[in-house]
C-alpha positions in Angstrom: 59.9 102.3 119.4 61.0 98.6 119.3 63.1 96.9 116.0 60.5 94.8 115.0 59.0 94.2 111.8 55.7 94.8 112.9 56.3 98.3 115.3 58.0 99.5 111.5 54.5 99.5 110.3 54.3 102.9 111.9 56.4 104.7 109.5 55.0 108.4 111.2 56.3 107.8 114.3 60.1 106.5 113.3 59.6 109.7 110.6 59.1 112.0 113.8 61.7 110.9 115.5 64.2 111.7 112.6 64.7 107.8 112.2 65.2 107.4 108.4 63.6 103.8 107.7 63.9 100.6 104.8 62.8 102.0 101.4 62.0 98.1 100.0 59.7 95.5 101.0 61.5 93.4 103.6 59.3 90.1 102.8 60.2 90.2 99.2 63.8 90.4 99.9 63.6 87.9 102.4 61.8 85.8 99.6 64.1 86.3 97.0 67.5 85.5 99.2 66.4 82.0 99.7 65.6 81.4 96.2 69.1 83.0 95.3 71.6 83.7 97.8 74.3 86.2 96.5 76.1 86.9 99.8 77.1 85.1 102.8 79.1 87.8 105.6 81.1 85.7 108.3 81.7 88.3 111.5 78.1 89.8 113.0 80.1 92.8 114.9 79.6 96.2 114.4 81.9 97.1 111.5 79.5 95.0 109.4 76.6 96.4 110.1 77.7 99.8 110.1 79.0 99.3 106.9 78.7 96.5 104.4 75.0 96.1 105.2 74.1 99.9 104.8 75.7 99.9 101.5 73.4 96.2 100.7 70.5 98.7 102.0 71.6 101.2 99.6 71.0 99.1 96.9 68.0 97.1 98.0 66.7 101.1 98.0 67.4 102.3 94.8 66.5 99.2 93.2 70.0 98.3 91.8 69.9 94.9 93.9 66.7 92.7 95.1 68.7 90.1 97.7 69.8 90.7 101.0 73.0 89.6 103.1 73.0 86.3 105.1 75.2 87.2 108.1 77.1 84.2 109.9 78.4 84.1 113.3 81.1 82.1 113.4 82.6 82.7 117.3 80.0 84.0 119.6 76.6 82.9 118.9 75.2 84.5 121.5 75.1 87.8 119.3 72.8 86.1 116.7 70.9 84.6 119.3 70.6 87.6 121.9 71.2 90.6 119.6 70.0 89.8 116.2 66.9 87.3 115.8 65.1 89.1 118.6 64.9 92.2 116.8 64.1 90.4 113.4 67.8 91.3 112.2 67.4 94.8 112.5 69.5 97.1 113.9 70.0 100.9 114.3 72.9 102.8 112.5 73.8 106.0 114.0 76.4 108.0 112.5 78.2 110.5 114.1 78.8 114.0 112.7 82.2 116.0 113.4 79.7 118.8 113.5 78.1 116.9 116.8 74.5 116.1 115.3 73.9 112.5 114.1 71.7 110.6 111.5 69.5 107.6 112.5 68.5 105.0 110.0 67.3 101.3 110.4 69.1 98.6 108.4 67.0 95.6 107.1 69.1 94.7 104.5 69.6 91.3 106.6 67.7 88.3 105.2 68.7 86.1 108.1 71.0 84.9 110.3 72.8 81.9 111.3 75.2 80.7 113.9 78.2 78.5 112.2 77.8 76.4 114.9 77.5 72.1 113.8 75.6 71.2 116.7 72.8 73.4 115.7 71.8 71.0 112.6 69.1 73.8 111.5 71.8 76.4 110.9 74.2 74.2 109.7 72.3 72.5 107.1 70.9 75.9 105.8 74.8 77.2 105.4 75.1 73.8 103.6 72.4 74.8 101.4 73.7 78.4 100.8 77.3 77.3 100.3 75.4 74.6 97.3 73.7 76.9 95.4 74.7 78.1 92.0 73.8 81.6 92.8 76.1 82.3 95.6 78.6 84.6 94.4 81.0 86.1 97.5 81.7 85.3 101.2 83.1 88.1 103.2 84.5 88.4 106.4 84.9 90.7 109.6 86.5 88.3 112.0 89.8 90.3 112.5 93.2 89.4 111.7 94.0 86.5 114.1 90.8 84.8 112.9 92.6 83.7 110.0 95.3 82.4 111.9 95.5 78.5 112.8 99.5 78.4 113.8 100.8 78.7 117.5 103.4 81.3 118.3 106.2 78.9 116.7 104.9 78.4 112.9 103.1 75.0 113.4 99.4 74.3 113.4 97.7 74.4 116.5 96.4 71.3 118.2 92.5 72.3 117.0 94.2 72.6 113.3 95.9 69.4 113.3 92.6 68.0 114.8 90.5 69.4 111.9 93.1 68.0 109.3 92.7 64.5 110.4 88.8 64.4 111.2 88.3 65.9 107.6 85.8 68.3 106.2 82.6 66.3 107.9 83.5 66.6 111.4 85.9 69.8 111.5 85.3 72.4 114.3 87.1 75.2 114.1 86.3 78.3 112.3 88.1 78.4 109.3 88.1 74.6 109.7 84.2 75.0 108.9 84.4 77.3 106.3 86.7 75.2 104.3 83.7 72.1 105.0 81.5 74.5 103.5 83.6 75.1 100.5 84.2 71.5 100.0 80.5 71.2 100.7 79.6 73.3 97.6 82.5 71.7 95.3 81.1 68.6 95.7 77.8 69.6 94.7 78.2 71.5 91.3 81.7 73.0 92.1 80.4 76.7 91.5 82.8 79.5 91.5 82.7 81.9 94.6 84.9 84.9 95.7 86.2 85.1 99.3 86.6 88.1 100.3 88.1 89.3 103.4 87.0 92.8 104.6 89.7 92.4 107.4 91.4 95.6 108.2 95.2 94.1 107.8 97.2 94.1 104.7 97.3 91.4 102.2 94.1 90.1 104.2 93.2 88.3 101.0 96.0 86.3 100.9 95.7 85.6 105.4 92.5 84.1 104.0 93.9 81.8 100.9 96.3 80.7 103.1 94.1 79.4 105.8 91.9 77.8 103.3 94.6 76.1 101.3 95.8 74.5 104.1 93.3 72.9 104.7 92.6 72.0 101.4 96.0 70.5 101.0 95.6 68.4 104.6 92.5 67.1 103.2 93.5 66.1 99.4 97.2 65.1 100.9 95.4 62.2 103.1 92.4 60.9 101.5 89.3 63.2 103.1 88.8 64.8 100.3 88.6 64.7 96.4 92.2 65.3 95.2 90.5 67.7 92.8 89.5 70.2 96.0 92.7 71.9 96.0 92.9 72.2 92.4 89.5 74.6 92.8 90.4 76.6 95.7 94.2 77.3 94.1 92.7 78.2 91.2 91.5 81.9 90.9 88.9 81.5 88.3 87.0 78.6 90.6 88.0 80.6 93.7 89.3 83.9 94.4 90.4 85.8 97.4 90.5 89.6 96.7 92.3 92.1 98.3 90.6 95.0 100.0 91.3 97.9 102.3 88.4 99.2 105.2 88.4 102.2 106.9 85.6 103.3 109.1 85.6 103.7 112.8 82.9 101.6 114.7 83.1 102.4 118.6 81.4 100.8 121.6 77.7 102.0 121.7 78.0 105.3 123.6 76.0 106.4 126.3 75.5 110.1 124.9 74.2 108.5 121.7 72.2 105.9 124.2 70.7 109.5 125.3 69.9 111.1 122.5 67.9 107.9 120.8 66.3 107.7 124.1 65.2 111.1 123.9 63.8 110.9 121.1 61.4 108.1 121.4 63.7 104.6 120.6 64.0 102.1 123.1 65.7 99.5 122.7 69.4 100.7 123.7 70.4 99.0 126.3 73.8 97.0 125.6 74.5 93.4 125.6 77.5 91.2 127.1 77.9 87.9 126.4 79.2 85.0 128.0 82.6 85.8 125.2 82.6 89.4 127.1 81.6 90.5 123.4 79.9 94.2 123.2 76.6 94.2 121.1 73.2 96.5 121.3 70.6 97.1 118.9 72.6 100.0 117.6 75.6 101.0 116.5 77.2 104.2 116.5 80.0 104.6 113.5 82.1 108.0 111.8 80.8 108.9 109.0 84.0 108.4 106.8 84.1 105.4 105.1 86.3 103.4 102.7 86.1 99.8 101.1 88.5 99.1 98.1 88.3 95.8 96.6 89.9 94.0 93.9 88.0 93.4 91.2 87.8 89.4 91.2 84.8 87.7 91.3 84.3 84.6 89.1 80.8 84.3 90.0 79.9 88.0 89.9 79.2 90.3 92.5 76.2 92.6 93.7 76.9 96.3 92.6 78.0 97.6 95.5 80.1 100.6 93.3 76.4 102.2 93.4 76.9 102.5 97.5 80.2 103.6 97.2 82.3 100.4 97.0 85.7 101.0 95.2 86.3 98.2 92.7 89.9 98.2 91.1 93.2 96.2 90.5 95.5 94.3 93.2 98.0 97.0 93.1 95.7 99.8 93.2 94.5 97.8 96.6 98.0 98.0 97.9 98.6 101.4 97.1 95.5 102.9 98.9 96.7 100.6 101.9 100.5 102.2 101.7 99.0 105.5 101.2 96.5 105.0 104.4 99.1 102.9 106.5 102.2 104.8 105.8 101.5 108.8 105.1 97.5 109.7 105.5 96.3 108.1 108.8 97.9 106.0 110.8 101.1 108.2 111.2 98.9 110.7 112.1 97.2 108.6 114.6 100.3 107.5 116.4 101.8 111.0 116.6 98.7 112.1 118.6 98.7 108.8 120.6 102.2 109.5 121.5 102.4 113.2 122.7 98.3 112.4 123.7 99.1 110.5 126.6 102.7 112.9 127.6 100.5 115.8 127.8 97.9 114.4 129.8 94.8 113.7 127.2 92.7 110.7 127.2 90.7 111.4 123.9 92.1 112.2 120.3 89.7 114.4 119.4 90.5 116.8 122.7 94.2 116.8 121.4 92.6 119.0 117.9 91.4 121.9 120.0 95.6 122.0 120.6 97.3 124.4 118.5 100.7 122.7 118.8 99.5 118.9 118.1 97.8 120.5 115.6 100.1 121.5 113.5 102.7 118.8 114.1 100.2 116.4 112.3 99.7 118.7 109.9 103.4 119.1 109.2 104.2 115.4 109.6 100.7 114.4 107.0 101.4 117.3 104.5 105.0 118.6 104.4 106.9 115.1 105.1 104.4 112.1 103.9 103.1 113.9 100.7 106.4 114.2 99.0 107.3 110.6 99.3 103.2 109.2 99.6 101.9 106.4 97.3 99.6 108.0 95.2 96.7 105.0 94.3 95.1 107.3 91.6 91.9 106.5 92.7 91.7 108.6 96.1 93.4 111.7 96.5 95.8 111.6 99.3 95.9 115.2 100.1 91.8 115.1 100.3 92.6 111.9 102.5 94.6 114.0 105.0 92.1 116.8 104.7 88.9 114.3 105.9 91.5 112.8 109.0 92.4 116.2 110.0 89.3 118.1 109.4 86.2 116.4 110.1 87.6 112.5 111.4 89.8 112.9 114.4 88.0 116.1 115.5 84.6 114.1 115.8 83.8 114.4 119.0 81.5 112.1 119.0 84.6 109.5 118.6 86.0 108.2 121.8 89.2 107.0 120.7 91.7 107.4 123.0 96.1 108.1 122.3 96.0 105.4 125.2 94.2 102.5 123.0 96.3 103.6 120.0 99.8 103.5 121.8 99.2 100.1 122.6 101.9 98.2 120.3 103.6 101.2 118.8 107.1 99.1 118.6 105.7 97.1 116.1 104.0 100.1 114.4 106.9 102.3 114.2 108.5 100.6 111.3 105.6 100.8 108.6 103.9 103.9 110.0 107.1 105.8 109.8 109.9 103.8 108.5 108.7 103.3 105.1 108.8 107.3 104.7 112.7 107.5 105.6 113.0 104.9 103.4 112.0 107.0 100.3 114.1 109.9 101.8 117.2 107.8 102.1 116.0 106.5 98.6 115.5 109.3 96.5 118.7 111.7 95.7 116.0 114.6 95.4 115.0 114.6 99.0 117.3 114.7 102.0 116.4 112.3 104.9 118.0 115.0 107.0 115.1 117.8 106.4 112.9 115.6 108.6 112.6 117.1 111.5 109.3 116.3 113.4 109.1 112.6 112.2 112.4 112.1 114.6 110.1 114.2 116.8 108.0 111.4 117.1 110.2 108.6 117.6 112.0 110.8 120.6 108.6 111.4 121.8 107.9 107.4 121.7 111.3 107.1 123.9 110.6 109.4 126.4 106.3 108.2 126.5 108.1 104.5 127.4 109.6 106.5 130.5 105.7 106.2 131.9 105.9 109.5 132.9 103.8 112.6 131.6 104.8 116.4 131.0 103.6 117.2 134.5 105.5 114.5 136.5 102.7 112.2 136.8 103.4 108.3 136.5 101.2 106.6 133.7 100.5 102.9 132.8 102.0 102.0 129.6 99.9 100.7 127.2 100.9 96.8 126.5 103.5 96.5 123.7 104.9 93.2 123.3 108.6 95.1 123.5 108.4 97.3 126.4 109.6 94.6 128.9 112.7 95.1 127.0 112.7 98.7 126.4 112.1 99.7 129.9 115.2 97.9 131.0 117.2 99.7 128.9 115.8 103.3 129.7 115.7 102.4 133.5 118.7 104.6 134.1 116.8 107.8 132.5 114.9 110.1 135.0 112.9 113.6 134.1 115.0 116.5 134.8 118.3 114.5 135.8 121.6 114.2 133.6 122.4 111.0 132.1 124.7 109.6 129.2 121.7 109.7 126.5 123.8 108.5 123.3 124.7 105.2 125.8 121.2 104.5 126.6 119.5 105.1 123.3 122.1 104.0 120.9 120.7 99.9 121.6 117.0 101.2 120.7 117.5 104.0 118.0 119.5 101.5 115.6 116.9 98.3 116.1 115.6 98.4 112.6 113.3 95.8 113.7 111.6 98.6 115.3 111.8 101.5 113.0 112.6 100.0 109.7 115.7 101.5 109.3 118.6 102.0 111.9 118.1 105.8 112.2 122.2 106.5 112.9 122.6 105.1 109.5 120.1 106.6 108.4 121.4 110.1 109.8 118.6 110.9 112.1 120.0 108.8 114.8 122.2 112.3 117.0 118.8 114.4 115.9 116.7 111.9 117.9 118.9 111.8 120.7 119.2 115.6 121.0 115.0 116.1 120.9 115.1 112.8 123.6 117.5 115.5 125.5 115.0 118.2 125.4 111.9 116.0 126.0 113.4 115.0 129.5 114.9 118.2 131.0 112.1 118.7 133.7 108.4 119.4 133.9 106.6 121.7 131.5 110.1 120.2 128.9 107.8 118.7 126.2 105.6 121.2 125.3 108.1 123.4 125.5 110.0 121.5 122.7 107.2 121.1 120.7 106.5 125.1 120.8 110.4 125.6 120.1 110.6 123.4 117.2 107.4 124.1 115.7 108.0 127.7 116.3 111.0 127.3 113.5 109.3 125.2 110.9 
């Protein structure tokens, strides 16, 4: 079994191979999307496909929607033109069960797709043409965080920026440098509204995105390339908007034991792709079956109904709240804890780390007992039932193969929001006593002593890259495993850096607590999981 329109005709044999297949006539969609584009997506990776086009083929199924999603490729065009329009822009979602059995369904909610590349005049001019018409009504975007960046490391533009700024909106090359073309484009030609929407897992990703746009807007009207009245329409929110949202699905590299299983049962094409950009593609893509997408409700031009897939429309502050709640109690705490005391105990996958009693029930302690009291409720998501689904059925999965290696990488500039903003509330509120944390100090002695690069058993290990540990090492140097040394006099420099954990934890009283854990973690082999089983043994 191929994905191709015609080998689809077959619907007996995708049936008996548990492959779930389009419910709508492909050719119709296809039909109706060039008379009336609705949705452009910039970003052909995986997180798209896994997620905002099976929610467009949950529509185009039940009816509720009869257009399909454009998807643009805006860095490597070699997906599109290796991974996408040879398989008529289909592609195989797997989703991966925590119980370890998985679901196989075909997405064709794809009505073409398009390289934003100038020098390929077809594509271009067809964007053109999208970006003109009256019916558009949102953009998204899956290009990461740094793809709305266009500043060098010291706050000006970089040289491709300043490039696009004076060559104007008919000869500029870089990404976001061609998007804003395309939205000058369509404001010269009917100035419809439209909603850009970032999808971007980063907070505030609406504004990373009005940002970049406005900047160029400004450049342009500010030296004659465009119509003074552009940057009137993207500033103003009922021409242009830029929601807010919040993601949360894991999308992993293709992996081979899912390779297996579709191969055993009949499908073919699975072999992976690498392009020349060292991107990842193949015709499927394996994703947790989790998901979240909560976006504010700003769309001047309307918006397909994606709250019938699951979509989560609601205010600005609502947005923020689920990210605060996600970011700062529900998952990502949880996430670095196992990371941290993942890789000092010797594990190289997260979901490995659940089958251990004692990591266990330090995230369970550190979610339940010392995020819930202080956690940003959004109203619309319950945050116990959040911690319930990470704990329960997400990290477990082990189908997932994250590792606490690849989420180390960075903690010191993790620390402060994943943990800090919770001491913060302590300190905050005269209800709660900062001192009755006790295992979220666990972690941040637990960081100190992972930055020593040496595990529970006495084995060296590489660091993951963190733009601080240059720094940090130097000043934990002087610390071996199982040999005395003046631990106030080496931590004091690292435990008060607020930079690092948003507060400086000797003011904040934690400070002698974290030392004394630091203590324990490095009195010989076999010392942290014996402070783990000490400490948790009390609480």
């Amino acid at each position: 079994m191929h994905l191709l329109d015609s080998e689809l005709r077959n619907k007996e044999e995708w049936e008996a191979a548990g492959i779930e297949l389009p419910k709508f006539d492909r050719e119709a969609m296809k039909a109706a999307t060039r008379e009336c584009p609705q949705w452009v997506h910039f970003g052909a990776g995986n997180i798209f496909r896994a997620f905002p086009a099976a929610c467009q083929q949950k529509l185009l199924n039940d009816g509720v929607e009869k257009t399909g999603i454009i998807v643009a490729e805006g860095y490597d065009y070699e997906i599109i033109k290796k991974a996408y329009r040879p398989q008529d822009d289909l592609s195989l979602l797997v989703t991966l069960k925590a119980n370890g059995t998985i679901e196989k369904t075909v997405i064709g909610s794809l009505a073409q797709s398009l390289t934003v590349d100038r020098q390929d005049a077809e594509d271009w001019n067809c964007l053109k043409d999208i970006f003109a018409s009256k019916t558009l009504q949102m953009v998204s975007f899956t290009i990461t965080e740094k793809g709305y960046s266009i500043t060098s490391a010291d706050g000006s533009f970089r040289p491709d920026v300043k490039a696009d700024f004076e060559a104007g909106p008919e000869q500029a090359d870089s990404y976001i440098g061609k998007l804003a073309a395309l939205c000058y484009w369509r404001y010269t030609h009917g100035a419809a509204p439209l909603a850009l929407v970032s999808m971007d897992n980063c907070s505030h990703n609406g504004d990373k995105l009005y940002a970049a746009v406005d900047a160029y807007a400004k450049a342009w009207t500010e030296n004659g390339k465009a119509d003074s009245g552009f940057l009137e329409y993207i500033e103003n929110p009922a021409h242009v908007s830029f929601p807010w949202s919040m993601i949360d699905k894991i999308t992993p590299r293709p992996d081979d034991s899912v390779k297996k299983m579709l191969e055993e049962a009949g499908f073919t094409d699975t072999e992976s792709i690498v392009t020349s950009k060292n991107t990842y593609v193949a015709p499927f893509v394996n994703a947790e079956e989790a998901e979240y997408l909560v976006i504010e409700d700003a769309f001047p031009n309307g918006r397909p109904g994606l709250e019938h897939a699951g979509v989560m429309f609601t205010t600005r502050d609502t947005v923020e709240k689920v990210e605060r709640m996600k970011v700062c109690t529900c998952l990502n705490p949880l996430h670095t804890t196992l990371a941290v005391y993942g890789c000092l105990l010797g594990y190289t996958k997260i979901s490995e780390e659940m089958k251990d009693a004692d990591l266990v029930k330090l995230v369970e302690i550190i979610g339940y007992k010392e995020g819930l009291p202080v956690v940003t409720d959004p109203g619309i998501l319950s945050p116990k039932k959040f911690i319930d689904e990470v704990l329960q059925i997400r990290v477990p999965n082990p189908f997932m193969p994250d590792t606490p290696q690849r989420i180390a990488c960075d903690t010191s500039q993790k620390l402060s929001i994943r943990f800090g903003e919770t001491i913060k509330e302590y300190m905050a509120r005269p209800e709660l006593d900062v001192k009755s944390l006790k295992f979220i100090p666990m972690v941040q002695a637990g960081w100190c002593r992972y930055l020593l690069g040496v595990d529970d058993e006495g084995n060296t290990f590489a660091v993951s890259p963190d733009p601080m540990y240059a720094g940090l090492a130097e000043k934990l140097q002087g610390v071996k495993v199982g040999e005395p040394c003046n631990v106030h006099e080496v931590l004091q420099p690292v435990l008060s850096d607020a930079k690092i954990f948003g507060v400086d934890l000797y003011e904040a009283g934690l400070g002698e607590y974290v030392e004394s854990i630091f203590s324990e973690l490095i009195a010989g082999k076999g010392a942290v999981r014996a402070a783990l089983q000490r400490h948790l043994a009390e609480a």
